[in-house]
N, C-alpha and C positions, 0 to 999 in steps of 0.2 A: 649605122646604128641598127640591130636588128629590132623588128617589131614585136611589141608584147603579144601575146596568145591571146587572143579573145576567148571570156570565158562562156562556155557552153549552154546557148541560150535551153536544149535540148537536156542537160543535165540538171539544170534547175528546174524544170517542169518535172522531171520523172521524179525528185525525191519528194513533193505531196502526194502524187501518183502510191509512189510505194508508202509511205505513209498512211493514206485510205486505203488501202491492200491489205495490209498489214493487219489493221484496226477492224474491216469489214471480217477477215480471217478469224482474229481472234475474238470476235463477237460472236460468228457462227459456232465456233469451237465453244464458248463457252453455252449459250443457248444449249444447242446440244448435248451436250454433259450435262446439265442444269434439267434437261426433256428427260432424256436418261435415267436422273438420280429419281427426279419426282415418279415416274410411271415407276421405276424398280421400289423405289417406296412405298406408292399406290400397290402391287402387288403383293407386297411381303407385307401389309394390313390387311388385305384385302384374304391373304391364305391363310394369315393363321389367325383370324378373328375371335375364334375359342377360348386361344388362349390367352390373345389378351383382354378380351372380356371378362376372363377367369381373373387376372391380375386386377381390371380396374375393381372386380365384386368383393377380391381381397382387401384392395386398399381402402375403397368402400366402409369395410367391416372393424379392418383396423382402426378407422379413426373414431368410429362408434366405440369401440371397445376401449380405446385410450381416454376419451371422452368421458366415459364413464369411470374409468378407473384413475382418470386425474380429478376428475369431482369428487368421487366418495374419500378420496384417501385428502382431501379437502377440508372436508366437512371435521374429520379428526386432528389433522396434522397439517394445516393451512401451510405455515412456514418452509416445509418439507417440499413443497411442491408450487411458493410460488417465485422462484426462478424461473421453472421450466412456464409457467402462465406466460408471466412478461417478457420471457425471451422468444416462444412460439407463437404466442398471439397474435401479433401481429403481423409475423412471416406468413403466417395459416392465413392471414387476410391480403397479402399480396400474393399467394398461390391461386388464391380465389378466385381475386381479380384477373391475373392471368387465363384461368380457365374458361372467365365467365365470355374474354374478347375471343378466346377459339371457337365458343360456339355460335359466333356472331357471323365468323366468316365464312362458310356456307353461303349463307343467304344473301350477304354482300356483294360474293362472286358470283352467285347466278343472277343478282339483279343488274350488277355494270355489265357483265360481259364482257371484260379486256382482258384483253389475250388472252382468249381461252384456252389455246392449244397449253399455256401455263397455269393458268389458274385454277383450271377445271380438277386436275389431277391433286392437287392442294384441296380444293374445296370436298370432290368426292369422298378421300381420305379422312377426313374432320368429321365427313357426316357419318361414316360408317360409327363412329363412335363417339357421335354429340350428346347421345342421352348420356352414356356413363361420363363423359365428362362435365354435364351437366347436374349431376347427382353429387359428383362426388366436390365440384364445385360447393354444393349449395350448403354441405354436411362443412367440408371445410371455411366457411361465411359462418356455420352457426356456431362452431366451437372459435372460432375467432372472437364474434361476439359475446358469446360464454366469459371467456377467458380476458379479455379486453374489458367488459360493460359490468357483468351480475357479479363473478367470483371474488372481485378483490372487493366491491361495495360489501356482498353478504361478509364477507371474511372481516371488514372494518365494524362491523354489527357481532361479530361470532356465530355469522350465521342465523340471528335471530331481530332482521331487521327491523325498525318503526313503518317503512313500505319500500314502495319500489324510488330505484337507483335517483337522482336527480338528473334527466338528462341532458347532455350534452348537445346544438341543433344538430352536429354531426351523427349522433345517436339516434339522435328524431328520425334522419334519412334514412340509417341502417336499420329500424326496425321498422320502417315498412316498407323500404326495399325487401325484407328477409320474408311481411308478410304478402306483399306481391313474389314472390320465389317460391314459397309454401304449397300453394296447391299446384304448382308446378313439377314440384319435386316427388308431392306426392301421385301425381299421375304420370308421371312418367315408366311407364309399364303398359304392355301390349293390351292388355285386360281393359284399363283407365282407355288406352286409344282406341279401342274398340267397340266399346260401352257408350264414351261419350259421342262418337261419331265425329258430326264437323264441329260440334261447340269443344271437341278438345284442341283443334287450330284455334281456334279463337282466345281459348284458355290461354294458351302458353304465349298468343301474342302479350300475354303481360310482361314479357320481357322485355320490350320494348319501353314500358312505363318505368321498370325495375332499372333501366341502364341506368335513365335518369337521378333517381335516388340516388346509384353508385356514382355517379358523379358530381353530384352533390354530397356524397359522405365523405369523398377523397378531396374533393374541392376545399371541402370548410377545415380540413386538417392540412391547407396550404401545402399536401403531399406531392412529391412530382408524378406519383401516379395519376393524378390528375391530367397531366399533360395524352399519356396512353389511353386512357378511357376518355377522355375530349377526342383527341382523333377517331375513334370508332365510334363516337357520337354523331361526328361531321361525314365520316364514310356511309355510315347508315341511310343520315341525309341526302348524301347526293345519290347513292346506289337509289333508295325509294323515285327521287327528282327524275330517275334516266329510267327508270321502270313509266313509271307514269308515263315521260314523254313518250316512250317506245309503245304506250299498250295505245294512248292514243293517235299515234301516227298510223297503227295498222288498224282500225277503227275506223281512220278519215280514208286509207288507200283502200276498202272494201266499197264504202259508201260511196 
């Protein structure tokens, strides 16, 4: 009777072998491309800065000018114009939120430090254009609130209210969120950072108080953007927790 073939104690080790091969290959490969897209992204902001500074001052401008011309045409022809209130208001306040966690990440990144060779080229990118996204944030928060809070209460009045709105505690958050983002917004210009010197760092740290509010305004409307601005709430925290430990580890290795 002939004997079975023993099977290949050699053959079963190589195929993990080529499996981690495989896997380490396609990991390099995609890092790579991943270093790649980011630096060639970090570039093509970085060259044509002009113009799209030009773009954010447009969009900017537009939504002032929409803002107004969805008010005034309001104040005549309420009806006319309140689809577009209750369909955009609210989207206007999740673009908001969106812009408001871009300009958070900068400071995130240079406070963890992981992996920089990734992160760096992300975060530099954001900064080059934190202020305009940081404007044009705070214009879209205020016609949000506009449009959400004061236009449909005056509109229920004809515009000729007994006083202000009754609010909501989620209202409560968002208007002084809006008035911790105020003098923000309005110093954000070369002039306001020049003038104030170091108290305009310290200024704009009111963002850090303003997060909070936004997470309480999105929180008490049970919204899932709630979920997205709680994690940049807890990133915050631990990026400040790894700063602190790292400023005073090089403190104790001098001393």
């Amino acid at each position: 009777m002939a004997r079975s073939a023993k099977p290949s104690i050699r053959g079963f080790k190589s195929r993990p072998r080529l499996k981690i091969f495989i896997h380490e290959t396609f990991s390099v490969l995609t890092y790579t491309n991943s270093m790649q897209l980011l630096l060639k992204t970090q570039q093509f902001l970085a060259k044509n800065r002009q113009m799209i500074t030009t773009l954010f001052i447009t969009f900017e401008l537009a939504v002032i000018i929409g803002w107004f011309l969805i008010y005034f045409t309001a104040l005549t022809d309420y009806p006319s114009v309140v689809g577009i209130i209750f369909k955009y208001g609210k989207k206007l306040g999740e673009i908001s939120l969106i812009l408001y966690c871009l300009t958070l990440i900068p400071g995130i990144i240079s406070r963890l430090q992981w992996l920089p060779s990734l992160t760096r080229p992300i975060g530099s990118s954001i900064m080059i254009y934190r202020r305009h996204i940081g404007i044009l944030m705070f214009l879209l928060a205020f016609v949000h609130m506009t449009f959400t809070t004061f236009l449909p209460y005056y509109a229920l009045f004809e515009f000729n209210p007994p006083g202000f709105p009754p609010f909501a505690t989620h209202q409560v958050a968002s208007l002084i969120t809006m008035a911790l983002l105020f003098p923000m917004w309005l110093t954000s210009n070369d002039y306001s950072q020049k003038k104030l010197g170091k108290w305009w760092k310290r200024l704009h740290r009111l963002t850090y108080l303003a997060m909070f509010g936004i997470f309480g305004h999105v929180a008490l409307q049970t919204s899932k953007w709630a979920v997205v601005i709680g994690v940049f709430v807890l990133l915050e925290a631990i990026s400040w927790f790894v700063y602190w430990r790292r400023e005073a580890a090089k403190k104790a290795a001098v001393i």
